[in-house]
Backbone as XML, in Angstrom:
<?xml version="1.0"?>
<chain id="A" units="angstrom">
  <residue number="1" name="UNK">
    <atom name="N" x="176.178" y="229.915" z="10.885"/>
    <atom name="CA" x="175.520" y="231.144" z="11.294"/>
    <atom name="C" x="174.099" y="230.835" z="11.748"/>
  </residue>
  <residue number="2" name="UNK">
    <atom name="N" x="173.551" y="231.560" z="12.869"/>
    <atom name="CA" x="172.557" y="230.996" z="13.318"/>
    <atom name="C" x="171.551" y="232.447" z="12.463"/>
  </residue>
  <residue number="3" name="UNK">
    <atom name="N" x="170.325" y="231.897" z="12.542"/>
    <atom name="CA" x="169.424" y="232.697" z="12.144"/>
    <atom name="C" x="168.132" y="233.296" z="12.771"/>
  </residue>
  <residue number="4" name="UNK">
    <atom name="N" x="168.157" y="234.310" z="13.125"/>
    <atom name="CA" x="167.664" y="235.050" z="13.582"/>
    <atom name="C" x="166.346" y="234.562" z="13.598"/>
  </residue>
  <residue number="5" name="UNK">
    <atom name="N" x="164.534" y="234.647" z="13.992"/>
    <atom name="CA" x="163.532" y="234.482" z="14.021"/>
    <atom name="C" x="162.695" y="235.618" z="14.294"/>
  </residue>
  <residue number="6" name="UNK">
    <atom name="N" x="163.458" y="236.672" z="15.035"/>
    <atom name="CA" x="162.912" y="237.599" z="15.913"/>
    <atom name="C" x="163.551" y="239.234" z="15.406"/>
  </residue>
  <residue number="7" name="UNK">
    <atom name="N" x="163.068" y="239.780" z="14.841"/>
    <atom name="CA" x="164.014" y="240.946" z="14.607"/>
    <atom name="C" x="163.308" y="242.029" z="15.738"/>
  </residue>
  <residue number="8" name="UNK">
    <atom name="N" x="163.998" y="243.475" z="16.028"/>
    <atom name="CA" x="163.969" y="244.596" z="16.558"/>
    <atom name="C" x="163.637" y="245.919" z="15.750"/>
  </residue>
  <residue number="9" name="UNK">
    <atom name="N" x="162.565" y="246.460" z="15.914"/>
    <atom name="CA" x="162.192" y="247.911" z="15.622"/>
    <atom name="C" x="162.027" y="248.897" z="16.683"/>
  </residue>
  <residue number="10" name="UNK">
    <atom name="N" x="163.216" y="250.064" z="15.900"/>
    <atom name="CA" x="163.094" y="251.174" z="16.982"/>
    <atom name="C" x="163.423" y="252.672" z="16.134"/>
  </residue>
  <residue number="11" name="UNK">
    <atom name="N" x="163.941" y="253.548" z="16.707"/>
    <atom name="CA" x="163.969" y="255.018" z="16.243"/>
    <atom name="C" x="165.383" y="255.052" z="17.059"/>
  </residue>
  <residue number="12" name="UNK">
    <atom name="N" x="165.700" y="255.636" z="16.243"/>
    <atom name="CA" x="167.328" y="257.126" z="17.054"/>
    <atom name="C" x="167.251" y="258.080" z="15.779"/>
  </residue>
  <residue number="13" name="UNK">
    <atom name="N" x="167.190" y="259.272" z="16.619"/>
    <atom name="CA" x="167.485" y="260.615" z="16.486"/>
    <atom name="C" x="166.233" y="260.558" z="14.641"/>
  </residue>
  <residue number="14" name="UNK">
    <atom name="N" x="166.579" y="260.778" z="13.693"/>
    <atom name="CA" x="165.823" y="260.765" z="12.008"/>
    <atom name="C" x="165.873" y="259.509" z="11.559"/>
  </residue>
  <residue number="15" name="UNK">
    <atom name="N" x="166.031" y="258.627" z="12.356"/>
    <atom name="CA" x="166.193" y="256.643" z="11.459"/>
    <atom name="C" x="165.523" y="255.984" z="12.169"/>
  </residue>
  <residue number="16" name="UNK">
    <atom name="N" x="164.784" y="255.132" z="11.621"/>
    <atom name="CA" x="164.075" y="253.861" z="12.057"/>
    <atom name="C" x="165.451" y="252.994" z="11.785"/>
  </residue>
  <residue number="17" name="UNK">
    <atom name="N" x="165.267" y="251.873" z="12.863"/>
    <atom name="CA" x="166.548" y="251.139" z="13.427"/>
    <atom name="C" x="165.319" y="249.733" z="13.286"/>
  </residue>
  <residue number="18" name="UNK">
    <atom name="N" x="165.987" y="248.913" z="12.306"/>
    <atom name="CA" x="165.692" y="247.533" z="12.101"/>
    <atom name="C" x="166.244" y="246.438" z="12.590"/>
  </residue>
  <residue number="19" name="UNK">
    <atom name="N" x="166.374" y="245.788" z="13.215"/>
    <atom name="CA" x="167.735" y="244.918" z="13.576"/>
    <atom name="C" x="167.018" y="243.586" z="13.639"/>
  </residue>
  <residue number="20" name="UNK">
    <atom name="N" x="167.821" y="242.390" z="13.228"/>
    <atom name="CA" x="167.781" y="241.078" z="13.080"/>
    <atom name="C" x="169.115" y="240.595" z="12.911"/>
  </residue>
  <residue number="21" name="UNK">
    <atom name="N" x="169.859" y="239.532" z="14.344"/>
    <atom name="CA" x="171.042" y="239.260" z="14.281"/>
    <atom name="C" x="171.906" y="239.797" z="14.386"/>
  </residue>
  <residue number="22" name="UNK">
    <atom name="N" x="173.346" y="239.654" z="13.741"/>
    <atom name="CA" x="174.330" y="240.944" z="13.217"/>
    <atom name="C" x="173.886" y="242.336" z="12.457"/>
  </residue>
  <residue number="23" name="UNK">
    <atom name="N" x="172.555" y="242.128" z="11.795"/>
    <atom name="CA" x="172.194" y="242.748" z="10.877"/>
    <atom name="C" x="172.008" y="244.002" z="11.513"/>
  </residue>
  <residue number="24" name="UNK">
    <atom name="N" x="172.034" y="245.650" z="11.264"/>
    <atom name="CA" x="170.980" y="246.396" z="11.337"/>
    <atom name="C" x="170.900" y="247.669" z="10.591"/>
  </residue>
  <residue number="25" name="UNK">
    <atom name="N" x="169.761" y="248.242" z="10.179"/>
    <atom name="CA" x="169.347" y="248.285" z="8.835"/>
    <atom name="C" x="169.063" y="249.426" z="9.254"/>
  </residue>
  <residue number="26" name="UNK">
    <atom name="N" x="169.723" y="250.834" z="9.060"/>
    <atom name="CA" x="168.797" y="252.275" z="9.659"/>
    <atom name="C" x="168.437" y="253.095" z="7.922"/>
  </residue>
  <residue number="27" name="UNK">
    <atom name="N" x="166.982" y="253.238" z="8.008"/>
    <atom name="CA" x="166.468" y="254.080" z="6.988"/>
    <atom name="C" x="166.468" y="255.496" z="7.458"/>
  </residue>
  <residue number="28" name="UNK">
    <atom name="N" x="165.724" y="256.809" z="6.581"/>
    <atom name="CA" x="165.529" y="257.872" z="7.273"/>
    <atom name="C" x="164.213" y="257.549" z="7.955"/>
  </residue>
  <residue number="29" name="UNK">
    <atom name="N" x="163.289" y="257.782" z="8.913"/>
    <atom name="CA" x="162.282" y="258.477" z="9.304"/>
    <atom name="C" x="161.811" y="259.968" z="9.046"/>
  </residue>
  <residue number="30" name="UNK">
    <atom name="N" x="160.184" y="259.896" z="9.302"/>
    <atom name="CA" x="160.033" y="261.070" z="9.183"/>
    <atom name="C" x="160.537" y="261.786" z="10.260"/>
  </residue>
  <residue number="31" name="UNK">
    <atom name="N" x="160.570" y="263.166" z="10.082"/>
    <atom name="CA" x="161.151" y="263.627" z="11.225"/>
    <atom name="C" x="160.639" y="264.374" z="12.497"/>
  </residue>
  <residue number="32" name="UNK">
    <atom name="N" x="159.121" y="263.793" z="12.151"/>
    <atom name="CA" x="158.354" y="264.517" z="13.478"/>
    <atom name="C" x="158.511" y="263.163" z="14.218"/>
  </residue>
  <residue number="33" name="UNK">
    <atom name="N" x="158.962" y="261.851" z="14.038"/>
    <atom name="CA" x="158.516" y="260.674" z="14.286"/>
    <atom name="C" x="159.168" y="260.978" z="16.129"/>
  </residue>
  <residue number="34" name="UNK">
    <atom name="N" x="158.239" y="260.705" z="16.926"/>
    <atom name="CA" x="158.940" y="260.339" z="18.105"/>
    <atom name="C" x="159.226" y="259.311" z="18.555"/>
  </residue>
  <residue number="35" name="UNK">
    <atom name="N" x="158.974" y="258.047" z="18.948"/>
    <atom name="CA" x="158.832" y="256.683" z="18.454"/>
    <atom name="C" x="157.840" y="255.978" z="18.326"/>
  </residue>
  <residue number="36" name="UNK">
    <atom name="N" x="158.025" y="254.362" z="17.935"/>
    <atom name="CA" x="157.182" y="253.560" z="17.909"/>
    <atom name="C" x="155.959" y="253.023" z="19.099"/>
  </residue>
  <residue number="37" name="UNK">
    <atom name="N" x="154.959" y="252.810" z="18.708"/>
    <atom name="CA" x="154.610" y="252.408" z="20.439"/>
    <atom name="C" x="153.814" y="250.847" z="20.127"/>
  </residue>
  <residue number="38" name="UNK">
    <atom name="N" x="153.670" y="250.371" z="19.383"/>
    <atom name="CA" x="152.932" y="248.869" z="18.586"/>
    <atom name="C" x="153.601" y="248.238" z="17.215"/>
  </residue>
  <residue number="39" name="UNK">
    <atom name="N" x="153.885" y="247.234" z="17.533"/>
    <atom name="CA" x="153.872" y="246.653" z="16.137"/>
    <atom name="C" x="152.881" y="245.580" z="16.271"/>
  </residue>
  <residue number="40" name="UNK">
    <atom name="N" x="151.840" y="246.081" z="15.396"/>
    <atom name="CA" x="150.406" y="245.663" z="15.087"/>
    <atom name="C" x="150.601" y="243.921" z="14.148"/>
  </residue>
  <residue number="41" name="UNK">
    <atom name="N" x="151.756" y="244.067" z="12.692"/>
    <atom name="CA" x="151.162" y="243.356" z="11.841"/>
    <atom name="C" x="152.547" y="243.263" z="11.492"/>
  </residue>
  <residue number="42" name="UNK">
    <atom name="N" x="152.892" y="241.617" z="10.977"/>
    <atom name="CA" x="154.182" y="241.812" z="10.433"/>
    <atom name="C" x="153.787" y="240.769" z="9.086"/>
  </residue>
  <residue number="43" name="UNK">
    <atom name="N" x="154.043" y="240.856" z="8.133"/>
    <atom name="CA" x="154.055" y="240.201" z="6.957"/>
    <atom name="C" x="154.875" y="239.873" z="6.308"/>
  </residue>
  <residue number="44" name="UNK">
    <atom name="N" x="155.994" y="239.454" z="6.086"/>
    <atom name="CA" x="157.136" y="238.911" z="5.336"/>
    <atom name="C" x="157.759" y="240.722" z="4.649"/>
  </residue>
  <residue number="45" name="UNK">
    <atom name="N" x="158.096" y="241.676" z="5.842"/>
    <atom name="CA" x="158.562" y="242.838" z="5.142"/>
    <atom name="C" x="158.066" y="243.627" z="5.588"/>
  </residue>
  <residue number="46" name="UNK">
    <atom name="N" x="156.731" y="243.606" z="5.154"/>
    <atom name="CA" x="155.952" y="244.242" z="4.900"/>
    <atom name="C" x="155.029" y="244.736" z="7.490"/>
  </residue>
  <residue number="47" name="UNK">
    <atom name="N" x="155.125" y="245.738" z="7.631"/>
    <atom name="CA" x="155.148" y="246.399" z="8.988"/>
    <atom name="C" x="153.810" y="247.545" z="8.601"/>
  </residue>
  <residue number="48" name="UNK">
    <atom name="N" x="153.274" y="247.131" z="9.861"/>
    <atom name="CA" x="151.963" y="247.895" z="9.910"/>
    <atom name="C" x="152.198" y="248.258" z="11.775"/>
  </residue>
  <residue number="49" name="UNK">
    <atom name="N" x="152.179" y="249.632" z="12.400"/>
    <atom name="CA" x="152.970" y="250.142" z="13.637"/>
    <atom name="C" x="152.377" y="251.069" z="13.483"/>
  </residue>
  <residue number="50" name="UNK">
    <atom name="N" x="151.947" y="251.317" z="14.854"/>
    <atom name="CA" x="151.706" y="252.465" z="15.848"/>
    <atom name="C" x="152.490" y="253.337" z="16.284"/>
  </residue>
  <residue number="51" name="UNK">
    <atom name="N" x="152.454" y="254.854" z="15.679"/>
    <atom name="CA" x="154.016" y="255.704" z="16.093"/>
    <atom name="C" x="153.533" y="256.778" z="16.757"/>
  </residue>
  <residue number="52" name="UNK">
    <atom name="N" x="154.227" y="256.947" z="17.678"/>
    <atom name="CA" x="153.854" y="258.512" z="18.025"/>
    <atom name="C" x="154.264" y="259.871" z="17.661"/>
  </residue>
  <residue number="53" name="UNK">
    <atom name="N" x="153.930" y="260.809" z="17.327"/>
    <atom name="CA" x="154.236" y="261.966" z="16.259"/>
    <atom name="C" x="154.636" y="263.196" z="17.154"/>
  </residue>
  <residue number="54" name="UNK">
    <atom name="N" x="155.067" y="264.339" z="16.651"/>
    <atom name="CA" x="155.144" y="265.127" z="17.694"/>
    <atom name="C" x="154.102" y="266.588" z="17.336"/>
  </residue>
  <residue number="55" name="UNK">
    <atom name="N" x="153.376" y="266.374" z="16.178"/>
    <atom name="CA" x="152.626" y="267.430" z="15.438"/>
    <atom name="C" x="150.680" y="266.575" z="16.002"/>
  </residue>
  <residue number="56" name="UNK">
    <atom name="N" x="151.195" y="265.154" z="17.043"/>
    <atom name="CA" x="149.540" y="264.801" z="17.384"/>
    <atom name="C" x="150.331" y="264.042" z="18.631"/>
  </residue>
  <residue number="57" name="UNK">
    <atom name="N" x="148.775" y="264.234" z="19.506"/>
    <atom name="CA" x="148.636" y="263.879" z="20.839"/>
    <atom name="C" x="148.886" y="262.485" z="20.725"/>
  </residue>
  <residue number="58" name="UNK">
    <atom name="N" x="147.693" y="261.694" z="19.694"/>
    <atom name="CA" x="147.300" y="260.703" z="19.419"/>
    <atom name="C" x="148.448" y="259.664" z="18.848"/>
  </residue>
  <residue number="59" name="UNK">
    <atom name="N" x="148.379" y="258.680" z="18.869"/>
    <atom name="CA" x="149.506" y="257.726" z="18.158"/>
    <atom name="C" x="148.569" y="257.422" z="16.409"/>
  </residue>
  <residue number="60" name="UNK">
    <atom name="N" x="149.458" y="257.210" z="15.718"/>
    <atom name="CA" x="148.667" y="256.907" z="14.321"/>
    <atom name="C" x="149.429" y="255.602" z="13.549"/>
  </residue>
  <residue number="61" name="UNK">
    <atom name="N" x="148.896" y="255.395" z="12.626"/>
    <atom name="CA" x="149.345" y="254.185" z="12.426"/>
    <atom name="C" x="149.866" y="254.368" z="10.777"/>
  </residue>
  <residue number="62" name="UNK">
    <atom name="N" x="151.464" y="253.563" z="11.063"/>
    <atom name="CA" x="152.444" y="253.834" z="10.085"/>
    <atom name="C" x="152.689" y="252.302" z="9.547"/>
  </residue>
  <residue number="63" name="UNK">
    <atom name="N" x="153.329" y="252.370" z="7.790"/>
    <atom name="CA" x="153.541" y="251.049" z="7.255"/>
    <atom name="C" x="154.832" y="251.468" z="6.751"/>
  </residue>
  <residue number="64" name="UNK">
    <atom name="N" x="155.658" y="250.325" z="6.869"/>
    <atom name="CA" x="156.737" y="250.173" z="6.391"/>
    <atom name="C" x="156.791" y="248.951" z="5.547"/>
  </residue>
  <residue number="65" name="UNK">
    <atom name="N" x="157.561" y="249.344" z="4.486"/>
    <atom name="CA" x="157.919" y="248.224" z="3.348"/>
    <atom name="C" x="159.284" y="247.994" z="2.908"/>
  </residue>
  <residue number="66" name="UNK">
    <atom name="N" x="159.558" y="246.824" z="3.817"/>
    <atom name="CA" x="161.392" y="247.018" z="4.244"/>
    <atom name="C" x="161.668" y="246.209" z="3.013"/>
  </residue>
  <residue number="67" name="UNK">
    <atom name="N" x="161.342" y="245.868" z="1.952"/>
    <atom name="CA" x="161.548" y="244.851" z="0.812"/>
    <atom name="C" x="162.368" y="245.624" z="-0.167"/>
  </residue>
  <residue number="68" name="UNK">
    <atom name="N" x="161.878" y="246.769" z="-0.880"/>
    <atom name="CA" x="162.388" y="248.213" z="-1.524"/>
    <atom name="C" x="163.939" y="248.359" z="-0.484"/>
  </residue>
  <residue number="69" name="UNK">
    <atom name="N" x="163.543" y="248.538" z="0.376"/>
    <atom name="CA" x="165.272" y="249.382" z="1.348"/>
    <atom name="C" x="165.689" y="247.985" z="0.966"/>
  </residue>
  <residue number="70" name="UNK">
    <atom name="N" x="165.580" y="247.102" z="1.327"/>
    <atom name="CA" x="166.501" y="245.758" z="1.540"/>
    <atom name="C" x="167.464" y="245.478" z="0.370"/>
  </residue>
  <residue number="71" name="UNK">
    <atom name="N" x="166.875" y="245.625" z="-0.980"/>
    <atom name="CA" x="167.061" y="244.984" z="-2.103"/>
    <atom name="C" x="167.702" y="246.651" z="-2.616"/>
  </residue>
  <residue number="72" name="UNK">
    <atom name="N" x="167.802" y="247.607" z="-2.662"/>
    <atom name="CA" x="168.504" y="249.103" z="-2.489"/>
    <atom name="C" x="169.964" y="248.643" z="-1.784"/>
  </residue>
  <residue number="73" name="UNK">
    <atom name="N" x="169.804" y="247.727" z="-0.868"/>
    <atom name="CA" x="170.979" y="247.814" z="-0.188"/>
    <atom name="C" x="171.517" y="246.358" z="-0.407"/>
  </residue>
  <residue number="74" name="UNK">
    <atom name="N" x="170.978" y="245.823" z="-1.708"/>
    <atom name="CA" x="171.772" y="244.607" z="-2.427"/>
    <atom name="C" x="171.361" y="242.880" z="-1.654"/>
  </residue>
  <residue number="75" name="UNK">
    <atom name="N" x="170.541" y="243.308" z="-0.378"/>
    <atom name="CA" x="170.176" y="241.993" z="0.139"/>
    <atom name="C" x="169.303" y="241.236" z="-0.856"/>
  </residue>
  <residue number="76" name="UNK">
    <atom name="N" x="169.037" y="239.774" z="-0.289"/>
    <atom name="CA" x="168.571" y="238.822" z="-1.438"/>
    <atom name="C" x="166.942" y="238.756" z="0.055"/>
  </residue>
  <residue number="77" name="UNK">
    <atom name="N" x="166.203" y="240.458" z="-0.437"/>
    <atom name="CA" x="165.029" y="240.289" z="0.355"/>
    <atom name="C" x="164.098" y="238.830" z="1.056"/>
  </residue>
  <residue number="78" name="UNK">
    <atom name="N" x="163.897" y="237.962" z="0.080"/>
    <atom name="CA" x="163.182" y="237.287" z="0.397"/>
    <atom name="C" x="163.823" y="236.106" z="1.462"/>
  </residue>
  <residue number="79" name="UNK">
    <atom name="N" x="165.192" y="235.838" z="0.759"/>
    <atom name="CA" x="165.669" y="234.928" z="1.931"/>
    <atom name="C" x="166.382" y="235.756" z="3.450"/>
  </residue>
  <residue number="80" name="UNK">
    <atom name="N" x="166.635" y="236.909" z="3.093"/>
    <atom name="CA" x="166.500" y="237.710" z="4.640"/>
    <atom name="C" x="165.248" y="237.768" z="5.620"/>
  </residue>
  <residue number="81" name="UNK">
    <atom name="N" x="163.761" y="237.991" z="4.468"/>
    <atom name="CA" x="162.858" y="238.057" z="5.305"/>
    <atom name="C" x="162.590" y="236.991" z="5.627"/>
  </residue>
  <residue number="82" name="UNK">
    <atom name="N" x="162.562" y="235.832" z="5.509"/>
    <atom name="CA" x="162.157" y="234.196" z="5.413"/>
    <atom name="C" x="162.528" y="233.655" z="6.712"/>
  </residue>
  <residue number="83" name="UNK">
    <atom name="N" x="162.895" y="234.194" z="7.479"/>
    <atom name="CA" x="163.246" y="233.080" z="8.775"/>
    <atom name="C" x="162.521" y="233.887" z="10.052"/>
  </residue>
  <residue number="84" name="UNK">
    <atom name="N" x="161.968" y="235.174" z="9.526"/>
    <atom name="CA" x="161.867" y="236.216" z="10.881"/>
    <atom name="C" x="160.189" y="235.900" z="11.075"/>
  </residue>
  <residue number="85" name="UNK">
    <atom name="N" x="159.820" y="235.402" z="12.398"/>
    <atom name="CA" x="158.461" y="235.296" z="12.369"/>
    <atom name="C" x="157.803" y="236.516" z="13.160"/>
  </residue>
  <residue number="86" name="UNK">
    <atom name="N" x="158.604" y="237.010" z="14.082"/>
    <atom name="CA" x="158.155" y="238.169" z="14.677"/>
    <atom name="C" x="158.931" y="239.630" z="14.946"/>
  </residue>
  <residue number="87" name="UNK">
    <atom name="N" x="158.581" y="240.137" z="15.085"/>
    <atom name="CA" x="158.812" y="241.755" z="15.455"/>
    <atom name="C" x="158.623" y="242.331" z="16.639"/>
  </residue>
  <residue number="88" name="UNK">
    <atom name="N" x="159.790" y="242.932" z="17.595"/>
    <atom name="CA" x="159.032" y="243.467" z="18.516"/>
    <atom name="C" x="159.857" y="245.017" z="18.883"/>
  </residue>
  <residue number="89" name="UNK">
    <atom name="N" x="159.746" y="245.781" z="19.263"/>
    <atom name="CA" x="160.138" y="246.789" z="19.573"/>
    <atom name="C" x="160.994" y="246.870" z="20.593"/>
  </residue>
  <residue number="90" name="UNK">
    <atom name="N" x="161.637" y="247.727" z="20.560"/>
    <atom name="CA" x="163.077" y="247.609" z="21.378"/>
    <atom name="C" x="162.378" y="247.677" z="23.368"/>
  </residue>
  <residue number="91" name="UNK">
    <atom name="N" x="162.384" y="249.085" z="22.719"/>
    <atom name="CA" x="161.388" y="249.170" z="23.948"/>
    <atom name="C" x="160.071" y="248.650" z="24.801"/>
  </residue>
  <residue number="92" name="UNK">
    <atom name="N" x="159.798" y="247.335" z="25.069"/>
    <atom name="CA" x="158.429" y="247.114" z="25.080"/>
    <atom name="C" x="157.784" y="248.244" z="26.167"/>
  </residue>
  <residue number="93" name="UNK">
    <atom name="N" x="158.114" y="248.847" z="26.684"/>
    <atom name="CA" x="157.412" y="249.480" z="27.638"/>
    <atom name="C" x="156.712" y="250.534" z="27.029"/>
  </residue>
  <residue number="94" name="UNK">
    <atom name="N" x="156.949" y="250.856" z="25.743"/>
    <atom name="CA" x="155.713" y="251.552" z="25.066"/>
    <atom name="C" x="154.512" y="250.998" z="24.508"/>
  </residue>
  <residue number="95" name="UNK">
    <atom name="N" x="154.586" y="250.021" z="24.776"/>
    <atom name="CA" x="153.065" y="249.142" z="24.659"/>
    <atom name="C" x="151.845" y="249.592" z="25.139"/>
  </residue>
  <residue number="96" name="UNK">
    <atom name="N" x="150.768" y="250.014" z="23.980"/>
    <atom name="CA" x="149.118" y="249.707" z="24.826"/>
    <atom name="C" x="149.274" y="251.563" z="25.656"/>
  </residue>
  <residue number="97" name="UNK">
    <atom name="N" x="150.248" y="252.486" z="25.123"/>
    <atom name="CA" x="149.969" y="254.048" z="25.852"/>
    <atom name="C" x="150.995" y="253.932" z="27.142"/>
  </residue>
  <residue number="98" name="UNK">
    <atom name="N" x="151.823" y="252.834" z="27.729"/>
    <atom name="CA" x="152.313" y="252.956" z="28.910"/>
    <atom name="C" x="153.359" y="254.063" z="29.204"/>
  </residue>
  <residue number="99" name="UNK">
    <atom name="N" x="153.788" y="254.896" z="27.602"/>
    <atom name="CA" x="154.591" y="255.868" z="27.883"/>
    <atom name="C" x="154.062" y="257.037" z="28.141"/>
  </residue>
</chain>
């Protein structure tokens, strides 16, 4: 099995959509969430992202702590998070306001 390096963050419909590999991992979102537009910071789990809301003009900045969901859903967190060095959003074209 090859291992992933690079996972995917995105939104559909009330879920943030995680994906790395075969893997993908949908939590709830909040539900004003419209989507993501940065992923700022990635830390072994641990997601620091720029979202856009539908209650502000402005984008604000959201953290996720995928370690809790992971280990909820019986994964062995640390060696899931251990190979992923980056994060990028499904969409890059929401980068930097371009939407």
């Amino acid at each position: 099995m090859t291992v992933a390096s690079e996972a995917v963050l995105s939104n559909e419909k009330n879920f943030t959509v995680f994906q790395v590999g075969r893997h993908i991992i949908r939590f709830k979102a909040p539900y004003s969430l419209e989507y993501y537009t940065k992923v700022k910071e990635w830390d072994h789990g641990y997601l620091v992202v720029m979202a856009k809301y539908t209650h502000n003009d402005k984008e604000e900045e959201e953290y996720i702590d995928l370690v809790p969901i992971l280990e909820n859903l019986y994964f062995d967190s640390k060696a899931f998070l251990a190979p992923i060095k980056k994060v990028r959003l499904a969409d890059d074209r929401c980068e930097e306001g371009s939407r």
